[in-house]
C-alpha positions in Angstrom: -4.0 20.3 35.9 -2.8 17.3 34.0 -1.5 17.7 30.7 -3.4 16.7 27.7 -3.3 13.1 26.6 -0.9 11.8 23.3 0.1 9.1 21.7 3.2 9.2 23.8 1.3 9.2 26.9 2.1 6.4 29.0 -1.8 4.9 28.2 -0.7 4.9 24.7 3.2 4.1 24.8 3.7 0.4 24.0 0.4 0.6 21.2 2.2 3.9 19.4 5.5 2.2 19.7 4.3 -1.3 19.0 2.7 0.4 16.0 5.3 2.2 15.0 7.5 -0.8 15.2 5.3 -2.6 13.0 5.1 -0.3 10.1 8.7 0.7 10.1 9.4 -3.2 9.9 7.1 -3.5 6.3 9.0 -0.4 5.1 12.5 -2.0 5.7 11.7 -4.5 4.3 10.1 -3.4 0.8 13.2 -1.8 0.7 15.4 -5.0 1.6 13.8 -7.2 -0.2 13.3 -5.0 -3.6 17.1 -4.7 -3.3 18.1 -8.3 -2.4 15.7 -10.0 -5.0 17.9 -9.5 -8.4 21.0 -11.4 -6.3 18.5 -14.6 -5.3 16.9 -14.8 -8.5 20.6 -15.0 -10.2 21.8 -17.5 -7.5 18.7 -19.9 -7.7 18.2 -19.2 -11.8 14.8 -18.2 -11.0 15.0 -15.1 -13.8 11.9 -16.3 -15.6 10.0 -16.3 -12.0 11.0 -12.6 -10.9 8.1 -11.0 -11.7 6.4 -13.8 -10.4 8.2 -13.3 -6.8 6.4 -9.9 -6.2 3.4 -10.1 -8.0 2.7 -13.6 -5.8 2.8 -11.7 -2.7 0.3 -8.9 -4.4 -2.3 -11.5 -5.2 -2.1 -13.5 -1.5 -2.6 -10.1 0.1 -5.9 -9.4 -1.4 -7.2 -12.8 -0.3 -6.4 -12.1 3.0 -7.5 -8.8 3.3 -10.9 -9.9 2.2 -10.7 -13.0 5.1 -9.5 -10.2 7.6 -12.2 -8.2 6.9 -14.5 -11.1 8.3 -12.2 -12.3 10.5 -11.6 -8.9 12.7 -15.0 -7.9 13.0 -15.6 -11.2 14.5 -13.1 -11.8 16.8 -11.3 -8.1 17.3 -7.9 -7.0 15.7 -5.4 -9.0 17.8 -5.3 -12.1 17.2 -5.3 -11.3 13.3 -2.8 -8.9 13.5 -0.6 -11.5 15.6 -1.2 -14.3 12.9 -0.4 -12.2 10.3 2.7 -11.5 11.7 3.7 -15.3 12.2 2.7 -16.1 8.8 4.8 -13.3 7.7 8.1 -14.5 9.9 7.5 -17.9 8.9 7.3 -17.1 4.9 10.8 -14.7 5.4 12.3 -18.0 7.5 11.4 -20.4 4.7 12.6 -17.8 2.0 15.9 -17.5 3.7 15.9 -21.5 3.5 14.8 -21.9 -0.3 16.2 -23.9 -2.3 15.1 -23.3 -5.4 13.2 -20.3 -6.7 9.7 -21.6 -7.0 9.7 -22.4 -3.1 10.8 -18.9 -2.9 8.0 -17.3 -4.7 5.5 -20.1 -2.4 7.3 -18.2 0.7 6.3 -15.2 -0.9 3.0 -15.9 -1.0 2.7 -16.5 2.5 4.4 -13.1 3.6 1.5 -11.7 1.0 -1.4 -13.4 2.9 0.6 -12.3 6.3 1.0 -8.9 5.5 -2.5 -8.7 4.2 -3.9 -9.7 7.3 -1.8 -7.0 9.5 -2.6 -4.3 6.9 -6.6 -4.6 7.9 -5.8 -5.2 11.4 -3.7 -2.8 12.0 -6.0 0.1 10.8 -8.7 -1.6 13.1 -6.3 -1.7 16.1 -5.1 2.3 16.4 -9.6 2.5 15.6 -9.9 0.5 19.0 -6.9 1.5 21.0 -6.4 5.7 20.4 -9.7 7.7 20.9 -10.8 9.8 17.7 -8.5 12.9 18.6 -5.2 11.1 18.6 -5.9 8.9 15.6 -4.7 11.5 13.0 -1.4 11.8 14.8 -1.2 7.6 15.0 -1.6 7.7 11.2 0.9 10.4 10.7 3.5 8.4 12.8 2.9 5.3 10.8 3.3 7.6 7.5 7.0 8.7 9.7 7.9 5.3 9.7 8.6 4.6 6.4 10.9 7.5 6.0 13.9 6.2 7.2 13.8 2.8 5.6 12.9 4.4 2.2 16.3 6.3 2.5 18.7 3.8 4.2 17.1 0.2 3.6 18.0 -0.2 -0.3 21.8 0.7 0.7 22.0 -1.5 4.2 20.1 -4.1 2.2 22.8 -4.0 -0.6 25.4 -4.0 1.9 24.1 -7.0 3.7 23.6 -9.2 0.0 26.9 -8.0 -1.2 28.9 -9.1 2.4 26.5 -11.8 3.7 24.0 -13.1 1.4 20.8 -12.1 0.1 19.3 -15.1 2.6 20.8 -13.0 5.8 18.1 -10.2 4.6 15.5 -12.7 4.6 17.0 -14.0 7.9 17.0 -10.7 10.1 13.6 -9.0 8.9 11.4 -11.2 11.1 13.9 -10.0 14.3 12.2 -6.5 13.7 8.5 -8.5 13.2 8.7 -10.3 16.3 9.9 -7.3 18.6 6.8 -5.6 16.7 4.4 -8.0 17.9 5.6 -8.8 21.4 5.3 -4.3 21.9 2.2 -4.7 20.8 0.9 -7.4 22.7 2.2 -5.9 25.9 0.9 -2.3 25.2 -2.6 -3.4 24.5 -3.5 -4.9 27.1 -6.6 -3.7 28.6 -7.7 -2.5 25.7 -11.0 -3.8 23.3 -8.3 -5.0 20.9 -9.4 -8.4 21.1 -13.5 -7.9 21.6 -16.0 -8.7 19.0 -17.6 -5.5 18.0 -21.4 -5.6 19.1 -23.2 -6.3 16.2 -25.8 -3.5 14.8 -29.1 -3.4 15.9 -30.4 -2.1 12.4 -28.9 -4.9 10.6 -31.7 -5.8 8.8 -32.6 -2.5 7.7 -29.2 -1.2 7.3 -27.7 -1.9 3.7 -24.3 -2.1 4.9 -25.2 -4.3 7.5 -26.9 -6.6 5.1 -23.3 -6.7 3.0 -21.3 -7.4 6.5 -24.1 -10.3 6.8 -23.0 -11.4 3.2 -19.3 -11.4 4.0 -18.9 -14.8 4.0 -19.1 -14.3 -0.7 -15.5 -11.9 0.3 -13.5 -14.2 0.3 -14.4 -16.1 -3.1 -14.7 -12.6 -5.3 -11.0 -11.9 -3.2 -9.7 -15.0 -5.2 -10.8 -14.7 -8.6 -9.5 -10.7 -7.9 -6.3 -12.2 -6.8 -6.3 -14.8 -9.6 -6.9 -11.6 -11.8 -4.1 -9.5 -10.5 -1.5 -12.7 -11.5 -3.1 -12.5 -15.1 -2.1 -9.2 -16.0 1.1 -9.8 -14.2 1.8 -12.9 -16.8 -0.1 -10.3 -19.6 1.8 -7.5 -19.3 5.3 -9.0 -19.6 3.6 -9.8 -23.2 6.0 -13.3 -23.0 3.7 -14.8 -25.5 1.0 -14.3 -28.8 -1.7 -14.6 -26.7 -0.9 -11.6 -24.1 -3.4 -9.0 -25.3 -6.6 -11.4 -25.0 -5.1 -12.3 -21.4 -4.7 -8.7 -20.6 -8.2 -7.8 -21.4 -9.7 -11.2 -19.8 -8.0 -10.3 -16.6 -9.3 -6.8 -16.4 -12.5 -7.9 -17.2 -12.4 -10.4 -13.7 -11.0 -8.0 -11.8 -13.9 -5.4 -12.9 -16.3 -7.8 -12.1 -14.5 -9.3 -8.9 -13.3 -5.5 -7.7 -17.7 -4.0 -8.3 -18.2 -7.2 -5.4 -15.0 -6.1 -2.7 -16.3 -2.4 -2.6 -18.9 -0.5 -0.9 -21.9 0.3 -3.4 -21.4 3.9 -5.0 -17.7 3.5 -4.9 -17.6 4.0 -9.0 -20.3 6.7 -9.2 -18.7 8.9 -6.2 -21.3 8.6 -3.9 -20.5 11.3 -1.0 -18.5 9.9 1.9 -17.1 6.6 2.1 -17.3 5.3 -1.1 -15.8 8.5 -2.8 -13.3 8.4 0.1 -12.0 4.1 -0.6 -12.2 5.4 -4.4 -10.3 8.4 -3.9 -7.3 6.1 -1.9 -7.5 3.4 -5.5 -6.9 6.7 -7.9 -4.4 8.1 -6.0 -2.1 5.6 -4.9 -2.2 4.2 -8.2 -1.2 7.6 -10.0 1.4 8.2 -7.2 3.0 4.5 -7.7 3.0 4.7 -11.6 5.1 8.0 -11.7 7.1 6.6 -8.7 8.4 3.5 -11.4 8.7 5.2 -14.4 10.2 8.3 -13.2 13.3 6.4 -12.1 13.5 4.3 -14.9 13.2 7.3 -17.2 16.0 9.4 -15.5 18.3 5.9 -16.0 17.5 5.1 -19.5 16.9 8.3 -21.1 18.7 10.7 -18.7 22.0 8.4 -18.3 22.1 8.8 -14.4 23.6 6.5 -11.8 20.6 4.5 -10.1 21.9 6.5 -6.9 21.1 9.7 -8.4 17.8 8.2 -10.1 16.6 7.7 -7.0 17.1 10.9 -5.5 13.4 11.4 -6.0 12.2 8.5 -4.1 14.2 9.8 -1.3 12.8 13.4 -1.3 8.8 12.1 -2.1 10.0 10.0 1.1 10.5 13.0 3.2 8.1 15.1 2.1 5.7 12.7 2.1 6.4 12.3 5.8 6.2 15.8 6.7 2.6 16.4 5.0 1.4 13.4 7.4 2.6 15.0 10.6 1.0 17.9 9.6 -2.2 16.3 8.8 -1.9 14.7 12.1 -1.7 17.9 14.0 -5.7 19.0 13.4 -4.8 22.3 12.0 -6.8 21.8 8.9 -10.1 20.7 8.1 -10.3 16.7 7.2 -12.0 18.0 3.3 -8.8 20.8 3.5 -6.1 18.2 4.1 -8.0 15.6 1.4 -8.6 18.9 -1.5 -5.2 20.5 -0.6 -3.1 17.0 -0.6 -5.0 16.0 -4.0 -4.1 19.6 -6.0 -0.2 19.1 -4.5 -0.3 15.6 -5.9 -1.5 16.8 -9.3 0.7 20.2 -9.5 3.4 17.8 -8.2 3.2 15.2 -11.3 2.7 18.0 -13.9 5.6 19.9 -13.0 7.3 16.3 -12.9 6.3 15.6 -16.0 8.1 18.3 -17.9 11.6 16.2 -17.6 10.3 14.7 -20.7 10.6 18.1 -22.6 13.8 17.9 -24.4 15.9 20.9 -22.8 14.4 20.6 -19.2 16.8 20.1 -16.5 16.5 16.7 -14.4 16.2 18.9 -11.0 12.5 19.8 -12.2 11.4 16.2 -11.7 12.8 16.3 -8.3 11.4 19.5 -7.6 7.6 18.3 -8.8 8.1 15.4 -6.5 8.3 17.6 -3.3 5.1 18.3 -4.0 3.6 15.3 -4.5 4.9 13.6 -2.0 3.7 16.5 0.6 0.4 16.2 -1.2 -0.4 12.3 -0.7 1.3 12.8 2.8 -1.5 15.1 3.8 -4.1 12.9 2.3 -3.9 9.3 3.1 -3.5 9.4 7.0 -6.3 11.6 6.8 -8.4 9.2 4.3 -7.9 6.7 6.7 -9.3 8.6 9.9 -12.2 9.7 8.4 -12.6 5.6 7.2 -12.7 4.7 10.2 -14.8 7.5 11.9 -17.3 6.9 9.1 -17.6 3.0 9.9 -19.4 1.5 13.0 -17.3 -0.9 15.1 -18.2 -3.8 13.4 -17.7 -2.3 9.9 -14.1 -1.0 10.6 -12.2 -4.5 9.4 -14.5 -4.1 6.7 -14.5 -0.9 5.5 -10.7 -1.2 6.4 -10.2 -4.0 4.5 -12.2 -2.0 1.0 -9.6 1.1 1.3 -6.6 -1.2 1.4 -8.3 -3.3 -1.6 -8.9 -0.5 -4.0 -5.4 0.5 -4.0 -4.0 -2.9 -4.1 -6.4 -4.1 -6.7 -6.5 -0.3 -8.8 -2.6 0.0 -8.9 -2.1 -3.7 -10.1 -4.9 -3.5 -12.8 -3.0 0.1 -14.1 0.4 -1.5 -13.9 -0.5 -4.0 -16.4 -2.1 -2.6 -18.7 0.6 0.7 -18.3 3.5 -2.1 -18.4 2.5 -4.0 -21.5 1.5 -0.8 -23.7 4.9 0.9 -22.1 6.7 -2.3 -23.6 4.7 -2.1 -26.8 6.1 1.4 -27.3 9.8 1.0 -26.6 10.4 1.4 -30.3 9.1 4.9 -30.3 11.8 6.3 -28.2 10.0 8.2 -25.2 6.4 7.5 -25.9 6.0 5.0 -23.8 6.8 7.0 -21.0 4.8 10.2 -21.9 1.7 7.5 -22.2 3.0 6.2 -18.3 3.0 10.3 -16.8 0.0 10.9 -18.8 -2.0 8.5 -16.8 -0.5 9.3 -14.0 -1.5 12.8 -14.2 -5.1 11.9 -15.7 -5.4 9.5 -12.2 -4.3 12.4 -10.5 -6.6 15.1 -11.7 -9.5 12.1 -11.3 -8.5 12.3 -7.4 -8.7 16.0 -7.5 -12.0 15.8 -8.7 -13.2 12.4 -5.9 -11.5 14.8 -3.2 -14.3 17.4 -3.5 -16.9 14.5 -2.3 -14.7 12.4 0.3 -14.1 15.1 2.7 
């Protein structure tokens, strides 16, 4: 009797490690680049554009997460996910090159629009090469991948700017991309990776179907959202008088533009899919808000080395990682991973939270992170799965392409407005970061409350 089939099985080697190789690439470098960015803004005198140089690659994601969408469920995953890995190597290339710092920030935007597209078809590739069993493991190994970046990438990354140059980091990343893509290539062979998904034969009664008809409006809502998403970026750094009309103009778009990317019922919880691509916007924006202040809290009102500050990145990395693999085993029900993982979260952030009490000790932040990182670890993979399970083949780039979008999209709207009241309130000693955990936590018990009617 054969033993059962895994991701490690030789059917499934070179896509899991192809996969795997892929993810723990965009890990490495968030990490290298976060880290390297400060040295090549000082060596170009590109200060004023900083912000710029991340938000830039924000906004060209969306677009092409919107064109993916329409692109993958035309054509299949592969050749997507390949371009979007050669626009990626060729944006880190021509950053490594730049001159100046506004060519910079226009390589940045095309590493954006690559990563965007091999965000949406990746998701869509483990859908087409790993049958519905193995999928939760696939998603838990991708979650695995980022852990060791997230703990060794900022200091090899530091090492590398501070010996070689903060272009060498630029220089070796797409090494990691390439080897990524040729795995990938080889161990998908065979496989319906790059077949058009037959189109539904209850298209014209099927109200999804009629928006995957429409998709061809994506791409022009993706823009103004992406336009949107550089406003409050320029708001919420309040450089000017005008900032708080800009700020509320740019939420206003991206209301409007954000109502057009997602699945009807998204905003009113609608069981299934839309509560699941609304519950993956409130949490990962709640997770990421906490995850910048709370380091920047322990710095400036704490006094502790950025090493130390850190320490809670490092542990929400591991346990974070070891929530996914145990999503990924089955053992719990997809609405027990996605109820469970949601409470952690929330425990996790209010138990964070009480480092702001005077007298508390600095260890209780850390502490509540364990759990929040375990909690969103058993969540997302599982988020994803059911995605994709929920969506017919030629609605998984799309339905793909919404979950990835209403994170994006949520967590860049509640980082401007957060960043430009948190700036507003730096006169008031701590208030501006009990307002920052206070919406974390309120986004968090918001997920709790979605979790009950994605699962």
């Amino acid at each position: 009797m054969s033993a059962p089939a895994t991701i490690w099985s030789p059917t499934y080697r070179g896509a899991t490690v192809g996969f795997f190789g892929l993810a723990f690439m965009v890990a490495y470098s968030s990490a290298a680049i976060t880290t390297s960015m400060p040295a090549a803004a000082k060596e170009l005198d590109g200060l004023p554009l900083y912000g710029l140089a991340f938000g830039i690659t924000m906004a060209a994601s969306v677009v092409s997460m919107s064109l993916a969408a329409v692109w993958i469920d035309r054509v299949g995953p592969q050749i997507p996910l390949l371009t979007g890995v050669g626009l990626y190597v060729l944006g880190m290339f021509l950053a490594s090159a730049a001159p100046t710092m506004g060519l910079l920030v226009a390589a940045r935007a095309l590493q954006g629009f690559g990563s965007g597209l091999d965000g949406v078809a990746l998701y869509v590739g483990i859908a087409r090469v790993f049958p519905v069993h193995l999928r939760p493991k696939m998603f838990g190994a991708l979650a695995a991948a980022w852990l060791l970046p997230s703990i060794v990438g900022p200091a090899l990354s530091g090492v590398i700017t501070d010996r070689l140059g903060w272009r060498w980091v630029f220089a070796t990343i797409p090494v990691l991309a390439l080897l990524a893509a040729a795995v990938i290539y080889r161990g998908t062979r065979g496989t319906t990776m790059d077949v058009r998904a037959a189109p539904s034969r209850d298209a014209g009664r099927d109200p999804r179907a009629r928006l995957a008809a429409s998709v061809w409006r994506r791409p022009a809502w993706a823009i103004l959202a992406s336009a949107s998403v550089l406003l409050l970026g320029d708001a919420s750094a309040r450089a000017h008088a005008g900032w708080p009309a800009e700020l509320g103009i740019a939420v206003v778009l991206l209301c409007v533009s954000v109502s057009r990317l997602l699945p009807a019922g998204t905003w009113r919880m609608v069981r299934g899919l839309p509560s699941l691509i609304l519950m993956r916007g409130l949490m990962g924006t709640s997770f990421t808000i906490a995850d910048v202040y709370l380091p920047l809290y322990m710095i400036d009102q704490r006094n502790l080395p950025a090493w130390l500050a850190g320490l809670s990145l490092t542990v929400g990395g591991v346990t974070w990682a070891i929530g996914a693999w145990l999503a990924g085993r089955g053992r719990l029900r997809p609405s027990q991973s996605l109820q469970w993982g949601a409470l952690a979260m929330l425990l996790g952030m209010a138990v964070s939270a009480l480092v702001l009490v005077p007298g508390w000790p600095v260890w209780i932040a850390w502490l509540g992170w364990t759990a929040a990182g375990f909690g969103i670890g058993l969540a997302y993979p599982t988020q994803s799965v059911l995605v994709l399970e929920e969506s017919a083949e030629h609605e998984q780039g799309m339905n793909s392409s919404a979950l990835q979008l209403s994170e994006t999209l949520t967590t860049a709207a509640a980082l401007g407005v957060v960043g430009a009241v948190f700036a507003a309130l730096l006169l008031w000693g701590e208030a501006g970061y009990v307002m920052a955990f206070g919406v974390a936590v309120a986004l968090a018990l918001g997920t709790v409350a979605v979790s009950r009617r994605a699962g």
